[in-house]
N, C-alpha and C positions, 0 to 999 in steps of 0.2 A: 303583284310583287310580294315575293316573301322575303324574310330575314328571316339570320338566325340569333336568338337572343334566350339564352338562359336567361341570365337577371337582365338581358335584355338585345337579344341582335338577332338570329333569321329563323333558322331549323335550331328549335330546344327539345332537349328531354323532357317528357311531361310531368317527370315529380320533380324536378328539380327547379333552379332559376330558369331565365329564359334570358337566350341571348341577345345585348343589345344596352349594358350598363357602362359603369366607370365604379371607379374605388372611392375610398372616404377622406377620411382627415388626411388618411398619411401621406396625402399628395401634396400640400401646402407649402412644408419647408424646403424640401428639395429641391423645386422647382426655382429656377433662378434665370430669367430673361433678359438678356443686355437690350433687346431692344426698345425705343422709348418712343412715343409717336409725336406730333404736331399738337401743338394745344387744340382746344374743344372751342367747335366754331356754328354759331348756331342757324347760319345765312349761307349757300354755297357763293360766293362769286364765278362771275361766268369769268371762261378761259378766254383770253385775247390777248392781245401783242402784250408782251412783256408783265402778264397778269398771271398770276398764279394761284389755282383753284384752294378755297378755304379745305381743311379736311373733313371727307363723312363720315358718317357711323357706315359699318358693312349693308346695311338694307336701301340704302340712300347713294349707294358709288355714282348708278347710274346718271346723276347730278352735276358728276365732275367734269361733263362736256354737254353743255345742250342739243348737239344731236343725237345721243341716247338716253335723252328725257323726255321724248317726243312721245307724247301720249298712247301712240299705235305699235311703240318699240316691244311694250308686254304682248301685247296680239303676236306680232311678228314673233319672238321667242317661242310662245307656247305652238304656235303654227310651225316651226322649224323642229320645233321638239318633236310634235307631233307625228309630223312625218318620219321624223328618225326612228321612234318608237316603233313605226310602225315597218321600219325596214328590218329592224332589230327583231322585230315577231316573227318577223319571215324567214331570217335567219334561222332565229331558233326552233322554228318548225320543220325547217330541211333539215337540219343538225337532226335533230331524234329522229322523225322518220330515217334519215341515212342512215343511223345506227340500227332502228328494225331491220330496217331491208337487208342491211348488211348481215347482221344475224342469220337472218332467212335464207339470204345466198350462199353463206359461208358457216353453217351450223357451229362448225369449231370456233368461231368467234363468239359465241354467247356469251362464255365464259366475262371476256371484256368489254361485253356492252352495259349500259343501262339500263335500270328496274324500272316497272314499270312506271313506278312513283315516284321517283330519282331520292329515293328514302334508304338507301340500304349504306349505311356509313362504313363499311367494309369494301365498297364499291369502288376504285378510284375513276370511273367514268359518272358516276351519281355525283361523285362533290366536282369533276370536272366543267359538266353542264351546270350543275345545278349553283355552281360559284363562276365560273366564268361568263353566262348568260346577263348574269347578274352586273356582275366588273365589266361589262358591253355599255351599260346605262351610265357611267362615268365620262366616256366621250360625249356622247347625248346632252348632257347639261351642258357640257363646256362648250360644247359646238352651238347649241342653241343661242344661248347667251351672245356667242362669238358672232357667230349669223343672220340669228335673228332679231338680238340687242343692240349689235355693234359692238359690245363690252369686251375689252383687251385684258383677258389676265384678272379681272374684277371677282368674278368667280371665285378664286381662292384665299382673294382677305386685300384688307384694306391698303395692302403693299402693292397688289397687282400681281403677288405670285404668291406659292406656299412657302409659308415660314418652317424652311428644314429644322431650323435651332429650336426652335420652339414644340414642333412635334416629336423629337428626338429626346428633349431632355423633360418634356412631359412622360413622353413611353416609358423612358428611362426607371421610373416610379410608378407607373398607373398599370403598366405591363404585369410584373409580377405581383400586384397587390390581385390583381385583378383573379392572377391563377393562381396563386394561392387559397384565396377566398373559394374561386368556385371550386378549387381540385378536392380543398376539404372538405367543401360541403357533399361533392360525391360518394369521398370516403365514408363521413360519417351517415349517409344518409344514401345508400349504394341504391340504384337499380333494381327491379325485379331481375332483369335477363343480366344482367354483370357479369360478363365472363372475357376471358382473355384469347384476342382473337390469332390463328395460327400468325408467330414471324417470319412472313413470307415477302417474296418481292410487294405481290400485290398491298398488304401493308405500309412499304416505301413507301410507293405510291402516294399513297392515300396522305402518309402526311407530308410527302414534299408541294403535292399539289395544294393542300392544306394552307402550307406555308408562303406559297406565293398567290396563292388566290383572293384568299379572306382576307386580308390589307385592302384588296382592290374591290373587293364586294361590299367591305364596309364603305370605302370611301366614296363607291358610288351611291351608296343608297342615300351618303348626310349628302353628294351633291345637290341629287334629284331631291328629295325630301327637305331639306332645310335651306342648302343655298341658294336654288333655284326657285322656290316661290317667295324669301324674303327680297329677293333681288328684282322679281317681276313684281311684287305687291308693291313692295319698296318705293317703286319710281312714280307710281299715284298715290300713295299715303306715306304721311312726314311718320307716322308711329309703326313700331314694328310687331304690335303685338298682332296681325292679320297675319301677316305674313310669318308667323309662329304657330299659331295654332291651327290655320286652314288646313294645310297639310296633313297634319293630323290623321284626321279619321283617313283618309290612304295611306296614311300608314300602318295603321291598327286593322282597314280591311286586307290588305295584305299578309295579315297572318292567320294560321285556323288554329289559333288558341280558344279556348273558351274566355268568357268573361276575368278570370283571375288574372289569367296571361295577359287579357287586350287593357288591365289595368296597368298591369307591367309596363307593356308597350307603350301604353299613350304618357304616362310617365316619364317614359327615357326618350322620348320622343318632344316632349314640352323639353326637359333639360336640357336635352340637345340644342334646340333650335335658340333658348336664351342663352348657353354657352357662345355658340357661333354669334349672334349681336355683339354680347358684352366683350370677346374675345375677338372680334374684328374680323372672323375667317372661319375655314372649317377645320382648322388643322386637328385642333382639340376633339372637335365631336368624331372626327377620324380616329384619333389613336383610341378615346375612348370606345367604339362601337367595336373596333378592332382587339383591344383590351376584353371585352364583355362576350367575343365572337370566337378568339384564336383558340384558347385553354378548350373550347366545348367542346369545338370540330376535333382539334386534337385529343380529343380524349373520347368521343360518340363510337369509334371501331368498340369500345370495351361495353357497350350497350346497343345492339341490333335497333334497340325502337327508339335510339337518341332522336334523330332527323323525324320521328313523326308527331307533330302537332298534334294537339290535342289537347283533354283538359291536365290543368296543371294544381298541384298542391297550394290549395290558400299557404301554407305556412311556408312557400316559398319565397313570398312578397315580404315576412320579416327579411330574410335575405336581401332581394333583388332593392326594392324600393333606399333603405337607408345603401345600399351599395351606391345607387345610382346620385340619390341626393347629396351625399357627403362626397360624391367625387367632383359633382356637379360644383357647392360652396366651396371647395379646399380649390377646386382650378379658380373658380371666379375669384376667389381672395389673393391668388396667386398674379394672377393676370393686373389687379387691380395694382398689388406693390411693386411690380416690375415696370410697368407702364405708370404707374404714378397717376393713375384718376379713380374715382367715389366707386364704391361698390354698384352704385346703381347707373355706373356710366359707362357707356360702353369707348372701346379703343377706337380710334380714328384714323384716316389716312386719306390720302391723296391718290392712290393708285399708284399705276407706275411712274416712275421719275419723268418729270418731260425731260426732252432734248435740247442741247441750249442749240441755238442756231445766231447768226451772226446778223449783227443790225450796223445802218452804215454806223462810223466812227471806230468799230473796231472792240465794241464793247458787246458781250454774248447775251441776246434775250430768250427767256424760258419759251418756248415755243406748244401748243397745245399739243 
């Protein structure tokens, strides 16, 4: 797997950040969340007639009904995964060969096919494969979870769905912090190859497919990468910091940064994975990877060698690093006054709402 990550997400410029951060202080006040969860419960009760489950932390959901705490349910997931993964390679193994072939048969097509390294940010087929393959691994987790966990909707935070409000009025603030930061660090610190590429259709392209891919490429990668092994570690270990750092190094070997970079990486990677606990879901490490990923891609046409990995400037990590940690504290202190628990507590929930269902006498009980 790659990401793109200036100061930290998939395909980065090599002197600059690396995609794949969040913003600093300035996220903190802005941010303003109505919603409030369940108090902090430190025993699940099991769900039965007219019982209703204590709330968990996000790595612990799988708790909230003892037939997806069944010791074999993480097997089961990574074995549904697995297979998925492995429908997905094949996919995208036909995908590229059919665009060779196609090339081959119809020469006047070369023009709109794919490089060979799917590295040429001028391309709008290179960020097509190369972001939509990616936003493929997004079903993948959900599905596994769904299939081979049993888990309804758990996957996205401890509501049982994604907190629109909450991703929305985080963007709101972390979005433009995020492209400002990197845009001027390009300015001031331009490319060797910086140049401005013709405005042509092909251009469109490039950033409309941009615009709707990278949302989906980020939020597949925190699925796979952070919700999906706190969620399977989760269900055999009550602490979550396994299911935080395991991941990790797949995350870091999926990128071909040198050492500077895979610091970056494994950086925004630790942050991420403790925002998603402390913040009950993935919503946040979403907008951020999306924040750390949007501004590159849209800006990579104005440097040919953005999309190619490689080594990258120590003196980007003054950058990347305080970008990623400060976005990192200013969400957690956010999260903490909205929700109204300790900095070192994470958000809770119940999952999806039960359904009331009717018991004799005429009175409704919560139903599992």
């Amino acid at each position: 797997m790659t990401e793109t990550r200036h100061p930290g997400a998939l395909h980065e410029a090599p002197a600059g950040p690396t995609p794949r951060g969040t913003s600093a202080g300035a996220t903190t006040g802005a941010l303003a969340d109505a919603t409030a969860l369940a108090p902090i419960a430190h025993a699940p009760t099991p769900v039965g007639a007219g019982a209703e489950p204590e709330p968990l932390a996000y790595h612990r959901l799988a708790h909230l009904d003892p037939r997806t705490a069944r010791w074999w349910r993480p097997l089961a997931t990574l074995g549904v995964g697995a297979g998925l993964l492995l429908a997905l390679a094949v996919l995208g193994l036909v995908a590229v060969v059919g665009a060779v072939v196609a090339t081959e048969v119809a020469p006047g097509l070369a023009a709109l096919g794919p490089s060979v390294d799917l590295d040429d940010p001028r391309n709008p087929a290179d960020h097509l494969l190369g972001l939509g393959l990616l936003a493929l691994l997004l079903p993948v987790a959900v599905l596994a979870l769904r299939w081979g966990g049993g888990q309804r909707g758990t996957v996205h935070s401890v509501t049982g769905r994604f907190r629109w409000a909450m991703a929305l009025r985080a963007a709101a603030v972390v979005l433009p912090v995020y492209a400002v930061v990197l845009w001027a660090w390009m300015a001031l610190a331009p490319p060797e190859d910086l140049s401005v590429p013709p405005l042509d259709a092909s251009l469109v392209v490039v950033v409309v497919v941009v615009l709707l891919l990278t949302p989906l490429q980020c939020a597949a990668e925190e699925y796979v990468f952070r919700g999906l092994p706190l969620q399977v570690v989760g269900t055999w270990l009550r602490r979550p910091v396994a299911g935080v750092v395991l991941p990790v190094p797949l995350f870091v070997v999926g990128h071909g940064y040198d050492w500077v970079g895979q610091i970056d990486i494994a950086v925004f990677a630790l942050s991420m994975g403790f925002l998603v606990w402390k913040s009950g879901g993935l919503e946040l490490a979403v907008v951020v990877h999306t924040a750390n990923n949007l501004p590159l891609f849209l800006a990579s046409p104005l440097s040919p060698s953005s999309l190619q990995q490689g080594a990258v400037d120590p003196w980007a990590l003054l950058l990347s690093l305080p970008l990623t940690l400060g976005t990192t504290a200013a969400l957690t202190i956010w999260v903490s006054r909205a929700h109204g628990v300790g900095l070192w507590e994470p958000v809770r929930g119940r999952g999806r709402a039960p359904r009331a269902a009717a018991v004799p006498g005429g009175s409704p009980a919560l139903g599992a």
